[in-house]
C-alpha positions in Angstrom: 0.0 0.0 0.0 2.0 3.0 -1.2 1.3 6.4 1.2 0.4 8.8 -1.5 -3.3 7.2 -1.9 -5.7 10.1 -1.7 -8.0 9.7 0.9 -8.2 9.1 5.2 -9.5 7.0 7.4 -13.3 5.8 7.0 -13.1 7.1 3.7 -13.5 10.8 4.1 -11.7 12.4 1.7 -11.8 16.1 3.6 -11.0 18.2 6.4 -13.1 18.6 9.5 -15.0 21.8 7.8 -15.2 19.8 4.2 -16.6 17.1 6.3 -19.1 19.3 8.1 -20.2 21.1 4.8 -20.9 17.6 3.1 -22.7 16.7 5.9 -25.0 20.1 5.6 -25.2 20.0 1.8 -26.9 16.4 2.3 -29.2 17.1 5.1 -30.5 20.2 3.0 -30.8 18.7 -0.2 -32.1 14.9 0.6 -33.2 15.4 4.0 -34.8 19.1 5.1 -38.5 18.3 5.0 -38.1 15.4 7.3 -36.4 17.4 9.3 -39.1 19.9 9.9 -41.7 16.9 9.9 -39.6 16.1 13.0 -40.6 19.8 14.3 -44.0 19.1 14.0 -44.1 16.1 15.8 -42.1 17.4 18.4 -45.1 20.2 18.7 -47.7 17.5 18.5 -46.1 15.6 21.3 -45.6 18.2 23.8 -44.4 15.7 26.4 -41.4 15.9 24.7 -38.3 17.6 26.5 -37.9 21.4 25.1 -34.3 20.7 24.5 -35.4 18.1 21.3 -37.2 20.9 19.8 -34.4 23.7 20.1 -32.0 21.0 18.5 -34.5 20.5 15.8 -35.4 23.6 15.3 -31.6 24.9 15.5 -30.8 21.8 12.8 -33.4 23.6 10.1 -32.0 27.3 10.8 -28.5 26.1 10.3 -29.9 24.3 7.2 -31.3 27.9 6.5 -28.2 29.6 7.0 -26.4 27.0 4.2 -28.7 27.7 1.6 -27.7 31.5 2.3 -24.3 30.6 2.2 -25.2 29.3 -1.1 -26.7 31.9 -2.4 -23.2 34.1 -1.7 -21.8 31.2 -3.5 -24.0 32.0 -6.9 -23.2 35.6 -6.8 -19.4 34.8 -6.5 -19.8 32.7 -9.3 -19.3 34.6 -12.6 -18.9 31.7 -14.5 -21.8 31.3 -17.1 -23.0 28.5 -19.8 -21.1 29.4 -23.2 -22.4 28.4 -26.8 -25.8 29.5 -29.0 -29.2 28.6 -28.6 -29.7 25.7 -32.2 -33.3 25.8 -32.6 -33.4 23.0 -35.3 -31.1 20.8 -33.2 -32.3 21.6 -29.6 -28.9 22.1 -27.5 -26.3 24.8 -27.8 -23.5 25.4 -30.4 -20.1 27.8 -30.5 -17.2 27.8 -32.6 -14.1 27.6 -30.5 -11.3 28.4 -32.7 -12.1 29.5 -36.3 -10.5 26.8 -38.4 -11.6 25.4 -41.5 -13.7 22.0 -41.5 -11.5 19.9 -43.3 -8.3 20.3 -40.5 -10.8 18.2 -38.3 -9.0 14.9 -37.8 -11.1 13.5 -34.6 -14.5 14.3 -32.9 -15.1 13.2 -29.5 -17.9 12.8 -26.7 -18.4 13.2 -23.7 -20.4 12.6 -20.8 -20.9 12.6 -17.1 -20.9 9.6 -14.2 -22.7 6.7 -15.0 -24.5 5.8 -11.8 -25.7 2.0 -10.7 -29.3 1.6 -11.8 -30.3 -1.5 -9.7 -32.9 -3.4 -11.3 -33.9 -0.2 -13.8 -33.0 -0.7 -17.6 -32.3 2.2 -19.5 -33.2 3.4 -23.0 -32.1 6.3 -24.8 -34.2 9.1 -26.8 -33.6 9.7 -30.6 -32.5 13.1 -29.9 -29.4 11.3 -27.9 -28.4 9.3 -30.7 -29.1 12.5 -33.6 -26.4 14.1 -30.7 -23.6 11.3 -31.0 -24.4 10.1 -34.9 -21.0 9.7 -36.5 -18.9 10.6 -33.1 -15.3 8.4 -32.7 -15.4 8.2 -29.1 -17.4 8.8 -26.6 -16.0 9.0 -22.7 -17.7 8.2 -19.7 -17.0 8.0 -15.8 -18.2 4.1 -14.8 -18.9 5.2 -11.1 -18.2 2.3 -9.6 -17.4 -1.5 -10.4 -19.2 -4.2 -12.7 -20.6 -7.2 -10.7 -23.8 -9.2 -11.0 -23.2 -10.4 -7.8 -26.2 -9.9 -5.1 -25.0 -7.5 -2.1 -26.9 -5.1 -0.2 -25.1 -1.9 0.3 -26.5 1.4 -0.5 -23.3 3.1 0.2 -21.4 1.2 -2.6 -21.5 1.9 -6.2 -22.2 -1.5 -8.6 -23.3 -2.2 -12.1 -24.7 -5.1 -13.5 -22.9 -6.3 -16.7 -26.1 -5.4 -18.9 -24.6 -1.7 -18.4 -22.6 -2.4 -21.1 -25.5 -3.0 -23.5 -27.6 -0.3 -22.6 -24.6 1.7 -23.4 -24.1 0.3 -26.9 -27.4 0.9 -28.1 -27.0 4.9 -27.4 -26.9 5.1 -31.3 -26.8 2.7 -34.7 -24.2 1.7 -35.3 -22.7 1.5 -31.8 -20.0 4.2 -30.8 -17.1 3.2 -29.7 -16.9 4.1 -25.5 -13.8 5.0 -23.3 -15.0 4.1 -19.4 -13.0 5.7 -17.0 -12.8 3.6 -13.4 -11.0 5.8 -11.5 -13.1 7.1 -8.8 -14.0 6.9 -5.4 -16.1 4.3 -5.5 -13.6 1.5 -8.0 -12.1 0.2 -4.8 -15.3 0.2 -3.0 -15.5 -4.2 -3.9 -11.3 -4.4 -3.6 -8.6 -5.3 -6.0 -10.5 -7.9 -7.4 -13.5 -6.6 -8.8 -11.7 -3.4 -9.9 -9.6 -5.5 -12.2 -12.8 -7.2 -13.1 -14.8 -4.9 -13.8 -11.4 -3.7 -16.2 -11.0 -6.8 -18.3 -15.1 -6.7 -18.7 -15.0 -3.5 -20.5 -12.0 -4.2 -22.3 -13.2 -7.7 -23.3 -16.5 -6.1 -25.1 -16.2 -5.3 -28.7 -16.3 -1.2 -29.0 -15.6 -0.7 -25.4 -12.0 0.2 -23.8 -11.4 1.3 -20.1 -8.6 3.8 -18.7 -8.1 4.5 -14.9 -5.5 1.8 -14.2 -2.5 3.5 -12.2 0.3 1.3 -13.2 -0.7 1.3 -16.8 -3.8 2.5 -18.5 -4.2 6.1 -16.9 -3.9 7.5 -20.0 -5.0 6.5 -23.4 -4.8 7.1 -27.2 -7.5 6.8 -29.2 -5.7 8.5 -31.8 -2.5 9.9 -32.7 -1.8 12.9 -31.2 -4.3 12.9 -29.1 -4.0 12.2 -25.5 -6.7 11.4 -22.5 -5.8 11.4 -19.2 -7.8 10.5 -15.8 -7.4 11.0 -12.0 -9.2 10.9 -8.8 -8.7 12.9 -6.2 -9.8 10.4 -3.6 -11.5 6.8 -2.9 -13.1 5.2 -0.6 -11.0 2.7 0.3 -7.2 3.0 0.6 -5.6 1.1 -2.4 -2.6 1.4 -4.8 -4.2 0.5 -8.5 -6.2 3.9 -9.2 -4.8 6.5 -10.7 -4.4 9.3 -8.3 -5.3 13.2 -9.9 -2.0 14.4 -8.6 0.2 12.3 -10.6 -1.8 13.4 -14.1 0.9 15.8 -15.2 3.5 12.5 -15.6 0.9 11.6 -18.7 0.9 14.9 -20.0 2.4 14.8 -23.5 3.3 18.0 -24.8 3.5 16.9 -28.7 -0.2 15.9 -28.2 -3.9 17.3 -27.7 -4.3 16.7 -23.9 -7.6 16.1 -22.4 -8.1 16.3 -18.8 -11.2 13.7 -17.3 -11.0 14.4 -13.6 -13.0 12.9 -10.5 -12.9 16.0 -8.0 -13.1 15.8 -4.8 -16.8 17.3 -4.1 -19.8 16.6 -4.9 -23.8 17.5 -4.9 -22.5 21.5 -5.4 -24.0 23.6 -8.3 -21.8 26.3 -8.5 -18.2 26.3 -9.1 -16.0 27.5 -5.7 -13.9 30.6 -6.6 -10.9 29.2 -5.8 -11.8 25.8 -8.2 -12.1 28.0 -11.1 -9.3 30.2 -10.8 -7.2 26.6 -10.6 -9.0 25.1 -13.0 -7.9 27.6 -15.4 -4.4 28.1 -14.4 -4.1 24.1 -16.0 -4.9 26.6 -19.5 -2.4 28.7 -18.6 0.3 28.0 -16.5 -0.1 24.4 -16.2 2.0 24.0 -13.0 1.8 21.4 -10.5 1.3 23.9 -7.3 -2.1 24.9 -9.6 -3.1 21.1 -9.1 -1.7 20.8 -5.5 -3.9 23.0 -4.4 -6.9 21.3 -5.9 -5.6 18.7 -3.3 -7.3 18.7 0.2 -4.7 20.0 2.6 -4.0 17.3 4.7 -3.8 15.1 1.2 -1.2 17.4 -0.3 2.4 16.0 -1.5 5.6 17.7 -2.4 5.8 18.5 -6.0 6.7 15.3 -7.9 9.0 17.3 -10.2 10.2 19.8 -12.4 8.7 19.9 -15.7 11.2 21.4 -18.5 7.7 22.4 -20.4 4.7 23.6 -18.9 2.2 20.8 -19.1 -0.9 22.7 -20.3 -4.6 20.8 -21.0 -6.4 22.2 -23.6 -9.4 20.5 -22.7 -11.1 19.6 -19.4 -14.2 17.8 -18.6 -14.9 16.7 -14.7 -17.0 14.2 -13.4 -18.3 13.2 -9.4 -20.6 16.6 -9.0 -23.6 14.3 -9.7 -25.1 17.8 -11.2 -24.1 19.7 -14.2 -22.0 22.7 -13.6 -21.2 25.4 -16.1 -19.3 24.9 -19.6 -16.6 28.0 -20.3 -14.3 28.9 -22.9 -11.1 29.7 -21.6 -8.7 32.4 -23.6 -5.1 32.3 -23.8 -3.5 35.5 -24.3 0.2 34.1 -24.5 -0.9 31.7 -28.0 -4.0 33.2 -29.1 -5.9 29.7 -28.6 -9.0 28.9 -26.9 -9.6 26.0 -24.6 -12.6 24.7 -23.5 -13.6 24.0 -19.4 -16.4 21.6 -18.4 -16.4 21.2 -14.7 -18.6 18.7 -14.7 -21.0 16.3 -16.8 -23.6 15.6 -13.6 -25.5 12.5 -13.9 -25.5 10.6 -17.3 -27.7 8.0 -15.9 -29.2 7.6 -12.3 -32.0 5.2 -11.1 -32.3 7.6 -8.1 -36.0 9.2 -7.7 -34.2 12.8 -6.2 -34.3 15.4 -8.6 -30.8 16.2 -8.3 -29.1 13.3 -9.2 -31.4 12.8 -12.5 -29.9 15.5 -14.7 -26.3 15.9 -16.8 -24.5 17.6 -19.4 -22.8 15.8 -22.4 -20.5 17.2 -24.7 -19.6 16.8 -28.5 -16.0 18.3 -29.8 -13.9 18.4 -32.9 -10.6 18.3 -32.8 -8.0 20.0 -35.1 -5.0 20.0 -36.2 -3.7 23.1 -38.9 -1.3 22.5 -41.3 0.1 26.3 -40.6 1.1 26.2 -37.2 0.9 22.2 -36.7 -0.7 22.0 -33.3 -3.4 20.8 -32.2 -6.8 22.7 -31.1 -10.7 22.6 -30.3 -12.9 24.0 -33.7 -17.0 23.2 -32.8 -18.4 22.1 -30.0 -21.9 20.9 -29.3 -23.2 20.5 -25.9 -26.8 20.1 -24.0 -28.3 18.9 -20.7 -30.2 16.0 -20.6 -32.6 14.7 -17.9 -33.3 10.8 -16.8 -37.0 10.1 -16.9 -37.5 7.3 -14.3 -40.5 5.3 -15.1 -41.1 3.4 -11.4 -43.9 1.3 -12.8 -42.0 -0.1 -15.8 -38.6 -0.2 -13.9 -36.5 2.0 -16.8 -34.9 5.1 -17.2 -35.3 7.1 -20.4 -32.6 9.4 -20.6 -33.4 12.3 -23.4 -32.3 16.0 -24.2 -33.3 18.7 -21.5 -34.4 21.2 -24.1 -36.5 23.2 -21.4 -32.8 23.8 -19.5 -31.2 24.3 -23.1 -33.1 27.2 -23.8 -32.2 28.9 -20.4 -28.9 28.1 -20.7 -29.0 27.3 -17.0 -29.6 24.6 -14.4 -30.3 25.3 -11.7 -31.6 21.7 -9.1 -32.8 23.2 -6.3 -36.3 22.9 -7.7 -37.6 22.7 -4.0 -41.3 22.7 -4.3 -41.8 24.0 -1.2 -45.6 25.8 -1.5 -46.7 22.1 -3.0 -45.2 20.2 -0.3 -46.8 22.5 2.5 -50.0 22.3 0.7 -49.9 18.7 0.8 -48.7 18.9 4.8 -51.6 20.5 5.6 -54.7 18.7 3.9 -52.5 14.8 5.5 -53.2 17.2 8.7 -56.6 18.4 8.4 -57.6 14.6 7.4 -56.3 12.8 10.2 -56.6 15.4 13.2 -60.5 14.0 13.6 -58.8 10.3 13.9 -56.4 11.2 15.8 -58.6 12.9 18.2 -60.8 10.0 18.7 -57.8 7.2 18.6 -56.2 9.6 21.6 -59.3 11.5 23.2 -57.4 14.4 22.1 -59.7 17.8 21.9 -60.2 19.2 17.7 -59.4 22.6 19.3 -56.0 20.8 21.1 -55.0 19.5 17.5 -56.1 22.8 15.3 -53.8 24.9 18.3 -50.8 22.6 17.8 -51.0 22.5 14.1 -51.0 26.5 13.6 -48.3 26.6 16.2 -46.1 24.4 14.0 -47.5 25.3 10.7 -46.1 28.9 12.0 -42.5 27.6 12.4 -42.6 25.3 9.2 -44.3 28.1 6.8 -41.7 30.5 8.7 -38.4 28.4 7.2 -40.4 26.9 4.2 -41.2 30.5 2.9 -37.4 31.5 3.9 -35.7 28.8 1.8 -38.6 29.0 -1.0 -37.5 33.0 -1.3 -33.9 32.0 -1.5 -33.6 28.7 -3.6 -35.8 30.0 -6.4 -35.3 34.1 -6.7 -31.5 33.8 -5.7 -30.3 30.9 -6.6 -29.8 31.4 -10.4 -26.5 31.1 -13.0 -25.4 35.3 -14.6 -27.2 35.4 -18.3 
């Protein structure tokens, strides 16, 4: 086990306030209403002790307090969606670089983490295969291992082998796909499995996997071009993924080098400051200190060593956010080039009935190569968000192009229905207070007095956070 693996004990890859901020992000996001549910029960039963409700009640206002410090978050954010509304097409176009058509020598895909679907299948919409139709590669982040083993463990990432066919039939003829294993959840079934799971994709006709530390975390689809992957941290301590601060070792300087990270947060909708002023020093600069700071602090290593050449990316597309972040073009003043940023691809697909996780961002881009100045660059790309429609009843996932978030040229998850819920609160109430009084020989007038005492509270933080997800929390136009 060598010492430079990228995460700590029990798996958390962060510091004690990363740790406490992944805790809040989670609590808001998945687990808020219960939470004030837990209020209202607490002001049903008033036998309970006073302190339960100040810790519940302190639990929701701290919640409050994060989606404020969220909404500081969006205003720091400048960054904002680039590309032009295609109205025959349906997602968003821009020309990179102007250079003419026929220089194109490769056009690749990409798209975001391919999360376990359990017993759901998965189809695809004609508009996603009119979006990949002719495309040479397309990449994706496996999250997690292949094994058709049975295991119950929610907290551990596994695909059943028929991934691999749903994947294939994303157009006609079948693309050729690129699965990147290295993330924090491809130790999560050991040494074995990860290997598994490797010589499974690699065994499949059109398929080819990269993530392997020793050997295969980089890979070639074509000359002079050049893909490389990292994680920032895993789950389990091991010494066969490729770690995210080693990726400059793969860079190749004669070659168009594409970046396919796994950072290391997650469930966060707008960019941190400090991630995109790194993330585009890589453009730039390219220096390791840019990427050791990406690094949680107690992860950090010495620089690995001095590079005679900067090692620059000139494209980047992340993967782990499990929600789509914003897609930039990034100028380079020193060689008049553009580059192209994607911090992340969200969800690709997602069995998951929360909102959040059932929405991504894929990417299509064609890759140059003039005669004139004999390097390599980005001409078009074509991106759009799509959306997985879960169908509970039929067990699948239809996975199609978001056109509604297309046209906004935003996405924005936090579509907290919080009126609707309340609504729905009440009338559960205002049905069972009458059984509930005669079940407990509780007094109407008892019930109707607790219920606008904790409708009160409830409304108070459900209106709050209502107010700030949807009027504040929106990307710049």
């Amino acid at each position: 086990m060598t010492n430079e693996t990228p995460l700590n004990v029990f798996g958390i890859p962060y510091d004690l306030i990363e740790t406490f901020r992944w805790i809040l992000k989670h609590i808001i996001y998945d687990l808020f209403y219960p939470l004030t549910l837990v209020i209202f029960i607490f002001f049903f039963f008033q036998s309970v002790p006073s302190y339960f409700i100040l810790l519940a009640i302190c639990v929701s206002v701290i919640s409050l307090c994060y989606f404020v410090f969220y909404w500081i978050q969006s205003i720091r954010s400048k960054e904002k969606n680039t590309g032009t509304y295609d109205e025959k097409r349906g997602w968003r176009v821009e020309m990179v670089n102007e250079i003419n058509e026929k220089d194109v020598i490769y056009e690749i895909g990409f798209v975001g983490d391919i999360m376990k679907m359990r017993d759901y299948t998965i189809t695809f919409d004609k508009n996603i295969a009119n979006f990949f139709n002719g495309i040479d590669l397309i990449v994706g982040n496996l999250e997690g291992i292949i094994n058709d083993n049975k295991t119950i463990n929610i907290l551990r990432q596994k695909h059943k082998s028929a991934i691999l066919n749903y994947l294939a039939n994303i157009t006609e003829p079948p693309p050729k796909w690129l699965l990147c294993i290295s993330n924090n959840h491809s130790a999560d079934y050991k040494e074995k499995w990860f290997y598994a799971t490797q010589d499974a994709i690699d065994e499949r006709s059109n398929f080819s996997s990269f993530g392997e530390k020793t050997k295969k975390q980089f890979y070639i689809p074509k000359e002079g071009i050049n893909i490389v992957s990292g994680t920032m941290w895993n789950n389990y301590k091991n010494d066969y993924n490729s770690n995210f601060r080693e990726i400059n070792l793969y860079h190749n300087p004669d070659s168009f080098n594409i970046l396919y990270p796994h950072w290391h947060f997650e469930n966060e909708c707008y960019v941190r400051r400090e991630i995109v002023k790194r993330c585009k020093s890589l453009f730039i600069d390219g220096v390791y200190y840019a990427i050791r700071k990406l690094i949680p602090k107690r992860l950090r290593r010495p620089p690995i060593k001095t590079y005679q050449k900067k090692p620059i990316w000139d494209l980047i597309f992340g993967h782990h956010t499990h929600v789509p972040q914003p897609i930039v073009v990034v100028p380079n003043s020193k060689n008049h080039q553009n580059y192209l940023l994607a911090y992340s691809g969200g969800n690709f697909t997602s069995s998951k009935w929360i909102a959040k996780h059932q929405h991504g961002l894929i990417l299509r881009c064609q890759i140059a190569k003039s005669n004139k100045t004999n390097a390599y660059t980005i001409r078009n790309i074509e991106w759009s968000y799509t959306k997985c429609n879960r169908k509970r009843k039929d067990k699948n996932v239809h996975i199609n192009i978001d056109i509604e978030h297309n046209l906004k040229n935003t996405y924005d998850f936090r579509a907290i229905k919080v009126l609707k819920n309340l609504f729905i609160v009440t009338i559960c109430y205002l049905i069972f207070t009458p059984i509930i009084s005669l079940l407990f020989s509780i007094s109407l007038l008892s019930l109707i007095v607790v219920f606008f005492r904790a409708l009160g509270v409830i409304g108070i933080q459900f209106f709050a956070v209502w107010v700030v997800s949807r009027l504040l929390f929106k990307y710049k136009k």
